[in-house]
Every structure is written in C-alpha cells, then in structure tokens.
N, C-alpha and C positions, 0 to 999 in steps of 0.2 A: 504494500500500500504506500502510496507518496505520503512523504511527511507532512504534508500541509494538510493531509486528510485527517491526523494524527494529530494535528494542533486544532482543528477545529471539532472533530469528534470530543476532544478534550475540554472545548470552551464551553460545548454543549451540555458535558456529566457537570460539568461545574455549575454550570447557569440551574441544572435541573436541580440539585445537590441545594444551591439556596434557596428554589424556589419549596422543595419540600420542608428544608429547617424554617423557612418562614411559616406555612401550614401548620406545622407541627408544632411551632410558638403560640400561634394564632389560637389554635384547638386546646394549648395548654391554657394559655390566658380566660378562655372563654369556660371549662371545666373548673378552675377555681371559683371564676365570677358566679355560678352557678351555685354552688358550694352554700350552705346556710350559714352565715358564719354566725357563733354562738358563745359570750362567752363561756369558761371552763363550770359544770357543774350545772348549766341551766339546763332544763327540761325543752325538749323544743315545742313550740307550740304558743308558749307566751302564757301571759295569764288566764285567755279564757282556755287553753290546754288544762293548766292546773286547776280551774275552778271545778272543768266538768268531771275532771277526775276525782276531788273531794267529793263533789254532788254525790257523784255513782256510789263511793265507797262508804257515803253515809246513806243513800237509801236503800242497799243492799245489807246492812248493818240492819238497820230496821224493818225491814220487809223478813228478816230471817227468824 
C-alpha cells in the first residue's frame, strides 16, 4: 500500500478515536446528571416518601 494511504487511513482511526471519547464523555456526563443525587443517609422520596410510610406503619399497627 502507498504510504500516503497509510497516513491518511491513520488521520481517519484518529479522527474516529475522538469522535467516540467524545460520545463516550457525553453519555458519561449525561448518566451522572441523571443520577438522584441524595444527601448521605436520606430516604429517597423526600418527605411525602417518609410521611406515607409512617401513615402505612401506623395503620397497619392498628388494623392488626
């Protein structure tokens, strides 16, 4: 094969090489944003999470 084929088969793995690390940043970035972020130790859901779960645990208490 002529070396100029060789130089440019080459600009081509390179050009595709960043065009996937950028994808692959992208789809990283976009997976964290996604992410609930939470501080340590909270319940997710918030408070009406925790209210409906006292509710249940107290009328299931009394129903029994």
């Amino acid at each position: 094969m002529h070396p100029r084929f060789h130089e440019e088969l080459n600009k081509a793995r390179i050009a595709d090489l960043h065009r996937r690390a950028e994808r692959d940043r992208l789809a990283r970035a976009s997976a964290q944003t996604r992410r609930a972020r939470r501080p340590y130790g909270k319940a997710p859901g918030g408070a009406a999470g925790v209210v409906t779960r006292r509710l249940l645990i107290i009328l299931r208490t009394r129903s029994a």
